[in-house]
C-alpha positions in Angstrom: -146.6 10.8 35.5 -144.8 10.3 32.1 -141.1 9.3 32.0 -138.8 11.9 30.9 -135.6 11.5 29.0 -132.9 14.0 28.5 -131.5 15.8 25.4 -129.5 18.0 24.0 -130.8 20.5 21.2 -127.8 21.6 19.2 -127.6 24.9 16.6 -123.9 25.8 14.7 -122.7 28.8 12.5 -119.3 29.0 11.7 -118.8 32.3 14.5 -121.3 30.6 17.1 -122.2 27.3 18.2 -124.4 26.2 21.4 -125.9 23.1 22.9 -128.7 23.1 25.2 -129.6 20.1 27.7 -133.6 19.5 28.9 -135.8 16.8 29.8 -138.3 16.1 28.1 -141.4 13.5 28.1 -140.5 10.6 25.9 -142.5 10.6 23.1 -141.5 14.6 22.3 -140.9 14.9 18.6 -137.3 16.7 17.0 -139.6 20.5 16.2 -141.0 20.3 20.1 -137.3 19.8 21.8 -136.0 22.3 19.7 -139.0 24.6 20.6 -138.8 23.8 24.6 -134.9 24.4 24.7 -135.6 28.2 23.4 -132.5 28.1 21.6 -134.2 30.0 18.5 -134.1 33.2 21.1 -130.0 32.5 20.8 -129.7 33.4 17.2 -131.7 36.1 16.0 -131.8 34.3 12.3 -133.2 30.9 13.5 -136.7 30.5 13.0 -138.8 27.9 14.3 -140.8 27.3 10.7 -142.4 23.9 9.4 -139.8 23.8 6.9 -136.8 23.6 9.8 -133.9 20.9 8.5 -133.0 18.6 11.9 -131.0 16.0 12.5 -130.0 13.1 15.4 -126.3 12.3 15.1 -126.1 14.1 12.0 -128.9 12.1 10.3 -131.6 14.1 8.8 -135.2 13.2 10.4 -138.6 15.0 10.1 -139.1 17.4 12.7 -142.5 15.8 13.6 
């Protein structure tokens, strides 16, 4: 069984904000949390694409 740890995927326009909490294996990269919390179904101009700008804290990281 892996270990799972928990986090919370975060998305923010100026009229709508939401934070998601999951658990996830460890090892998940930044793209594959943002993809398991569904939060791209909660704002209809997120999309999920390679090019996606995340962030940990408000540090930029590479989604992989």
């Amino acid at each position: 069984m892996s270990a799972l740890i928990n986090v919370e995927v975060a998305y923010a326009l100026p009229d709508k904000q939401l934070i998601k909490a999951l658990e996830v294996p460890v090892g998940t990269s930044a793209i594959d949390a943002v993809r398991l919390s569904g939060i791209d179904g909660d704002f209809d101009d997120l999309t999920l694409e390679p090019t996606l700008q995340v962030g940990i804290f408000g540090k930029a990281i590479k989604a992989d």
